[in-house]
PDB file with one MODEL, atoms N, CA, C and O in Angstrom:
MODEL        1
ATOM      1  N   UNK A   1      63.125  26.363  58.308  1.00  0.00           N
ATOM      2  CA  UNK A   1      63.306  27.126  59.544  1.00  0.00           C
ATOM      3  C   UNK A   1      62.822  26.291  60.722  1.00  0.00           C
ATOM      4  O   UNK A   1      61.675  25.846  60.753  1.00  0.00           O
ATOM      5  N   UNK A   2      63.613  26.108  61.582  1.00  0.00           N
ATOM      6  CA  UNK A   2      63.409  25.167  63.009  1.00  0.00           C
ATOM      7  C   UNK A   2      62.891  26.101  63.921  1.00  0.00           C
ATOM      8  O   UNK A   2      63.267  27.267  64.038  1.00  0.00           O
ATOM      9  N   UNK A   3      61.759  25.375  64.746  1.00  0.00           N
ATOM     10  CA  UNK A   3      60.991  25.820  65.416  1.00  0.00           C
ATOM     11  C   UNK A   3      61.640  26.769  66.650  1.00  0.00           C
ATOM     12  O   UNK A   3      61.036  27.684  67.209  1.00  0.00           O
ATOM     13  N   UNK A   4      62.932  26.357  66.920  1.00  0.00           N
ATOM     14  CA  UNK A   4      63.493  27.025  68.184  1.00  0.00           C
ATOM     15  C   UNK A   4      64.018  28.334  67.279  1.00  0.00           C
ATOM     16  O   UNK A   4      64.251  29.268  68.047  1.00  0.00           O
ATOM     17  N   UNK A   5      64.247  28.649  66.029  1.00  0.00           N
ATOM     18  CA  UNK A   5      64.580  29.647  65.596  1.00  0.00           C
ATOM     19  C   UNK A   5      63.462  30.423  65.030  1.00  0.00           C
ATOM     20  O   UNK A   5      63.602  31.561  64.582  1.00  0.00           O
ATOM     21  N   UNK A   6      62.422  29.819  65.061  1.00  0.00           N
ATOM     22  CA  UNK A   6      60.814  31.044  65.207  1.00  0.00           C
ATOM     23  C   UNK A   6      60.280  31.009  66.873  1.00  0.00           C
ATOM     24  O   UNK A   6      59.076  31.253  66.951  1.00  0.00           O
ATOM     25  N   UNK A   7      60.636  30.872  67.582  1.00  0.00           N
ATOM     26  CA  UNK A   7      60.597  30.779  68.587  1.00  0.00           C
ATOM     27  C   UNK A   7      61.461  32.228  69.310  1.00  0.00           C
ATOM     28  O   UNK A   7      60.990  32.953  70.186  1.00  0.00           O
ATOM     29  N   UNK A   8      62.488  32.337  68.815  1.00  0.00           N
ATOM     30  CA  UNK A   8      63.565  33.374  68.974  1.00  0.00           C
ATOM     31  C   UNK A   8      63.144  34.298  68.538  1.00  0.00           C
ATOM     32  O   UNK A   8      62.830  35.376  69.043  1.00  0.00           O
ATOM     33  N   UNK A   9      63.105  33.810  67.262  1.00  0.00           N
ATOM     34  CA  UNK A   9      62.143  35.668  66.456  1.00  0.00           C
ATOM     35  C   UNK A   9      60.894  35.717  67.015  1.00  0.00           C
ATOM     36  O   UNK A   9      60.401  36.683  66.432  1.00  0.00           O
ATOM     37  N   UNK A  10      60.176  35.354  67.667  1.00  0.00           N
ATOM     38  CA  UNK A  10      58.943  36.047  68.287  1.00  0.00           C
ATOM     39  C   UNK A  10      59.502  36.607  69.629  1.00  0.00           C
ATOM     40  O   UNK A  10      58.890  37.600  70.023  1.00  0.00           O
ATOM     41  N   UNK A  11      60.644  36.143  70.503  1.00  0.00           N
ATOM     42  CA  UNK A  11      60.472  37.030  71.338  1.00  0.00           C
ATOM     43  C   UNK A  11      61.477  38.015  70.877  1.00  0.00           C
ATOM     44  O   UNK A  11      61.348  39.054  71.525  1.00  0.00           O
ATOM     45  N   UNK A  12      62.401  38.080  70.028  1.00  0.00           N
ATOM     46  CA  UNK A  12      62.915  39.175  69.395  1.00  0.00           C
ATOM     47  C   UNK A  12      61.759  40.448  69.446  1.00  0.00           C
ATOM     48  O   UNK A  12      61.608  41.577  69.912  1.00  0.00           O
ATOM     49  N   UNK A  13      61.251  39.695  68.841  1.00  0.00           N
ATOM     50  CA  UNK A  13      60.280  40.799  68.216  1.00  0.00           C
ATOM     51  C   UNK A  13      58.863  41.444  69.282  1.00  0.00           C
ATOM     52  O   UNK A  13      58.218  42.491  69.241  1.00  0.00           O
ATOM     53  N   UNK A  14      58.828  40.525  69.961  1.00  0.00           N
ATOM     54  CA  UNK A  14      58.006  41.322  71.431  1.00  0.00           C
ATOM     55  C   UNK A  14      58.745  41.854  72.191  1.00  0.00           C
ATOM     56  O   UNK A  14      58.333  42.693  72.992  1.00  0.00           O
ATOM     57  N   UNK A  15      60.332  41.395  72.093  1.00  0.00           N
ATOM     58  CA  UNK A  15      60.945  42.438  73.262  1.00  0.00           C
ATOM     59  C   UNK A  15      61.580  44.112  72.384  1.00  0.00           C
ATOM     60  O   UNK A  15      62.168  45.090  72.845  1.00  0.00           O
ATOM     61  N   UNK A  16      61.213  43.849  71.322  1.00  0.00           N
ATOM     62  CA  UNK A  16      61.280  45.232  70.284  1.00  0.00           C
ATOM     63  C   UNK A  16      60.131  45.853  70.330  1.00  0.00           C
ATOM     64  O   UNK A  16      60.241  47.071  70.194  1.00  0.00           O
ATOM     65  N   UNK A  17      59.155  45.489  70.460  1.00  0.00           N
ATOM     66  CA  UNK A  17      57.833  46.052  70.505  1.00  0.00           C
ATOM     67  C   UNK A  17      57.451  46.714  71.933  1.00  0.00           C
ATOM     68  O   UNK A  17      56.826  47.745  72.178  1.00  0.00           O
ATOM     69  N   UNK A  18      58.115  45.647  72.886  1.00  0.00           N
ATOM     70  CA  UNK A  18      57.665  46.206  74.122  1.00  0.00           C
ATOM     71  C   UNK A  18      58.898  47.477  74.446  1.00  0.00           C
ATOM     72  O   UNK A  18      58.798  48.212  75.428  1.00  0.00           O
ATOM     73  N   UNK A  19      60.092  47.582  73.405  1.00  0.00           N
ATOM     74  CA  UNK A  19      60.632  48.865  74.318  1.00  0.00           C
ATOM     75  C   UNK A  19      60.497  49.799  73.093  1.00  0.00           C
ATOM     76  O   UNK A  19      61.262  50.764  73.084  1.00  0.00           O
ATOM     77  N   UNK A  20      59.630  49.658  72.046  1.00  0.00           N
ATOM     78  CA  UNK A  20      59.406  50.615  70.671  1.00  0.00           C
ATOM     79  C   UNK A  20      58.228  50.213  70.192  1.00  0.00           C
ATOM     80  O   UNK A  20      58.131  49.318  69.353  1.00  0.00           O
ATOM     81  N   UNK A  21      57.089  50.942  70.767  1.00  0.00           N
ATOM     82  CA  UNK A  21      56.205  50.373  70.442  1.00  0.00           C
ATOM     83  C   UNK A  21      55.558  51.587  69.608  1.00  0.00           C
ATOM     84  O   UNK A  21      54.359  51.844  69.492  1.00  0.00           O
ATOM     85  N   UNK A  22      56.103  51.924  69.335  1.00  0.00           N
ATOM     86  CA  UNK A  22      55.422  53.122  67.957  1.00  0.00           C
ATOM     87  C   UNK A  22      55.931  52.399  66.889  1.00  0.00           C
ATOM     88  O   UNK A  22      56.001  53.016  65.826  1.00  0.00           O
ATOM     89  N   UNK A  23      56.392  50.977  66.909  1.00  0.00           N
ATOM     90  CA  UNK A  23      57.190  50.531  65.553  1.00  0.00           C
ATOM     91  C   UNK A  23      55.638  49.777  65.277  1.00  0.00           C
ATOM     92  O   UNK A  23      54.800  49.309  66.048  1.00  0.00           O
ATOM     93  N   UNK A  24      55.722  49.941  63.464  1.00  0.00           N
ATOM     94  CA  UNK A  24      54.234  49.693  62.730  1.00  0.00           C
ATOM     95  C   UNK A  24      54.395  47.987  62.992  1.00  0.00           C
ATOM     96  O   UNK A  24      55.343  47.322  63.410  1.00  0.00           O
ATOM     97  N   UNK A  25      52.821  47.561  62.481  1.00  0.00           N
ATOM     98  CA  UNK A  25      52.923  45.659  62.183  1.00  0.00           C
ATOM     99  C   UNK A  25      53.835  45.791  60.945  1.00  0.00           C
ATOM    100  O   UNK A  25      54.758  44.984  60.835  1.00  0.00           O
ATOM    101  N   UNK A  26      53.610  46.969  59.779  1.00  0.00           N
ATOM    102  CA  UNK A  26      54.261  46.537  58.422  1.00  0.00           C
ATOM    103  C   UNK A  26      55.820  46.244  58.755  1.00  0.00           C
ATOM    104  O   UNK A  26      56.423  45.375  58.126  1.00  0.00           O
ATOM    105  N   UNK A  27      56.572  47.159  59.976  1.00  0.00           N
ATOM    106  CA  UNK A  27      57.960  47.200  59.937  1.00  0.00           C
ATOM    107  C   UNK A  27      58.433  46.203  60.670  1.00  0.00           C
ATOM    108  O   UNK A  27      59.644  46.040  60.820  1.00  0.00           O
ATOM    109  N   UNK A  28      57.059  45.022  61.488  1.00  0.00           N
ATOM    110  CA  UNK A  28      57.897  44.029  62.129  1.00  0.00           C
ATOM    111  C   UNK A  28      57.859  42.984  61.101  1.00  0.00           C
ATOM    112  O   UNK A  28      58.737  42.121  61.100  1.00  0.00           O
ATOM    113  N   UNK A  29      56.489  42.983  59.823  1.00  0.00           N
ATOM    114  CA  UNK A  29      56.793  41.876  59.080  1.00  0.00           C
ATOM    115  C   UNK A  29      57.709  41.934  58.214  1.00  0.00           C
ATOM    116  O   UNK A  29      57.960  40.899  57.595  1.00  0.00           O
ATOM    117  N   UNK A  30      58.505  43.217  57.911  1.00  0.00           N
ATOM    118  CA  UNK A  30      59.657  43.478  56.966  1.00  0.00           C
ATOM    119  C   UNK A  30      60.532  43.050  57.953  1.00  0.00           C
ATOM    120  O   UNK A  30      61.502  42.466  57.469  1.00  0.00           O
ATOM    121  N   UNK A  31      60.539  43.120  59.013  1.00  0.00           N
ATOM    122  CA  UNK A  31      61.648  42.201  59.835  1.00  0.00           C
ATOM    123  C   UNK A  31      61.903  41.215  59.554  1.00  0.00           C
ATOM    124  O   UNK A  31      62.889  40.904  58.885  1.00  0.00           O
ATOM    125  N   UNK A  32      60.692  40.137  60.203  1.00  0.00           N
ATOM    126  CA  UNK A  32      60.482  38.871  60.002  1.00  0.00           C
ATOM    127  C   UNK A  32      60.196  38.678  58.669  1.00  0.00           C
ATOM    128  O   UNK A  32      59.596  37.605  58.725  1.00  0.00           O
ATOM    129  N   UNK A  33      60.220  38.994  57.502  1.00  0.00           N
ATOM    130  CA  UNK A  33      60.513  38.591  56.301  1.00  0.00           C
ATOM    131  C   UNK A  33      62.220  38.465  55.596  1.00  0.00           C
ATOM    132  O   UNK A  33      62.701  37.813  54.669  1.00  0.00           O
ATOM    133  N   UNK A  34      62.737  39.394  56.527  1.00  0.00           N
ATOM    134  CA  UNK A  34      64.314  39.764  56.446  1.00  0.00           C
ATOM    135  C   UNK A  34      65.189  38.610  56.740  1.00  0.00           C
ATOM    136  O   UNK A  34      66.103  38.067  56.119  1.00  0.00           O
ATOM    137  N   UNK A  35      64.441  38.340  58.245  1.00  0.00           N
ATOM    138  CA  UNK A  35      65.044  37.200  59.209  1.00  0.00           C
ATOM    139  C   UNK A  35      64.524  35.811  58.416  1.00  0.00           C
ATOM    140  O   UNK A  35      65.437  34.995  58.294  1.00  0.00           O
ATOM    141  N   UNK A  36      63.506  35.474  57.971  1.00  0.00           N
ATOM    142  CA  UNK A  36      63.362  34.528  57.217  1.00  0.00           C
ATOM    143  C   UNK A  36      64.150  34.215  56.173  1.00  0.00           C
ATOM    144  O   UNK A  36      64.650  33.090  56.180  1.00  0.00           O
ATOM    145  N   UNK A  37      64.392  34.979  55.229  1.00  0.00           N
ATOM    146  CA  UNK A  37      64.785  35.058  53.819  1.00  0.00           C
ATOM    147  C   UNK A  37      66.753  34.951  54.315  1.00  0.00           C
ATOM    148  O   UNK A  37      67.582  34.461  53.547  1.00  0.00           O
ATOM    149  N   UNK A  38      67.028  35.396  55.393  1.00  0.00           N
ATOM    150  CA  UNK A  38      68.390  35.042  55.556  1.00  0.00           C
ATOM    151  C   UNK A  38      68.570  33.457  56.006  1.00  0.00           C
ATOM    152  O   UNK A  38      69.397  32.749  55.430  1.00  0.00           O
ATOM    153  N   UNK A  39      67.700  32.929  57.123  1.00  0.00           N
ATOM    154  CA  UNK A  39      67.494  31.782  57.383  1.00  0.00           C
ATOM    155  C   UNK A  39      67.471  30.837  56.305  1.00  0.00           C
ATOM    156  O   UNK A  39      68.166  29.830  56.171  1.00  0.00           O
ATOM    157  N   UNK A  40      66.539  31.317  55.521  1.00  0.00           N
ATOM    158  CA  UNK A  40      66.467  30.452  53.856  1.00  0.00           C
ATOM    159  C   UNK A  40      67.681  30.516  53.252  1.00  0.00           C
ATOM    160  O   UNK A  40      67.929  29.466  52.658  1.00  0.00           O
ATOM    161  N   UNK A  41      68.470  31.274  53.176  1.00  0.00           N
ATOM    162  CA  UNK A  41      69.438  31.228  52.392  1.00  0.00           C
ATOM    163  C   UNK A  41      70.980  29.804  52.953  1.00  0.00           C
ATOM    164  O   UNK A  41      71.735  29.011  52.390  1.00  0.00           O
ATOM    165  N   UNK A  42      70.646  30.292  54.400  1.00  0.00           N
ATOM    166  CA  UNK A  42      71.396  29.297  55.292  1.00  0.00           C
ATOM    167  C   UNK A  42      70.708  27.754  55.203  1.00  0.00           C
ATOM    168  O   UNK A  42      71.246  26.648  55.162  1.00  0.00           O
ATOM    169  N   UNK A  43      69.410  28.125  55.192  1.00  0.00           N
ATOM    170  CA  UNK A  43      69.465  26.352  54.717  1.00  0.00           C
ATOM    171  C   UNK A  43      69.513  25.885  53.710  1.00  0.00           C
ATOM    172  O   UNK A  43      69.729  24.673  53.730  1.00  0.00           O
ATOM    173  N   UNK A  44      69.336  26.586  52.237  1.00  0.00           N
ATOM    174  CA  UNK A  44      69.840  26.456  50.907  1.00  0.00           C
ATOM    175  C   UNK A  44      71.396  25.795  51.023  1.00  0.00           C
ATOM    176  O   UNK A  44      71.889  24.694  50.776  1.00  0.00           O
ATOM    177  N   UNK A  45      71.876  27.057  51.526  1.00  0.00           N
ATOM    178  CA  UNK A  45      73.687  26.640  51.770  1.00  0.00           C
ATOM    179  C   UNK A  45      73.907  25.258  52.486  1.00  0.00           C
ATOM    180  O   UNK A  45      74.716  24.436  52.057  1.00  0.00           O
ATOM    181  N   UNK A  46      73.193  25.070  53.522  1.00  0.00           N
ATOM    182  CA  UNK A  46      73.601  23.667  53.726  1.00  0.00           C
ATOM    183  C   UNK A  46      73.156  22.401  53.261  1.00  0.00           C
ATOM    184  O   UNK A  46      73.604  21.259  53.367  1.00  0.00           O
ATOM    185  N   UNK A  47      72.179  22.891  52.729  1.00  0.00           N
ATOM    186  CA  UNK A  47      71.108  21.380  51.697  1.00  0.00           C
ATOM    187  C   UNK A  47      71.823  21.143  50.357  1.00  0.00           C
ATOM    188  O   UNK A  47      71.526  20.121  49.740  1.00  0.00           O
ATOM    189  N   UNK A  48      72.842  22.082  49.788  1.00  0.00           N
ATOM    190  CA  UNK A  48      74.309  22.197  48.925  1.00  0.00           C
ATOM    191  C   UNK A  48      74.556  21.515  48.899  1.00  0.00           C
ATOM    192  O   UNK A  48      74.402  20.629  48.059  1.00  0.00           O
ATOM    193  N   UNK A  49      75.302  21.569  50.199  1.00  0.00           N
ATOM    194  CA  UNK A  49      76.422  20.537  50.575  1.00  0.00           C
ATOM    195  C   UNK A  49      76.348  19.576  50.515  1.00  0.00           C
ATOM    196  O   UNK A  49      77.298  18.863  50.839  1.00  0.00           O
TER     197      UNK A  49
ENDMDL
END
């Protein structure tokens, strides 16, 4: 995962927080575990190739 694409998911995820902020820490790290694990899969797919 490249730094400009954790870079993205943090402000993803502060600009989710700042307009839903009754959302738990558990439901932003099931986010960012979501968003990771798809990322991983995309660089699997291209390290394939």
């Amino acid at each position: 995962m490249e730094t400009k694409d954790l870079t993205k998911l943090m402000l993803e995820i502060k600009q989710n927080a700042d307009k839903n902020p009754s959302v738990t820490t558990s439901e932003m790290m099931a986010l960012i575990q979501k968003r990771m694990s798809n990322t991983l899969k995309i660089d699997q797919k291209e390290i394939i190739k």
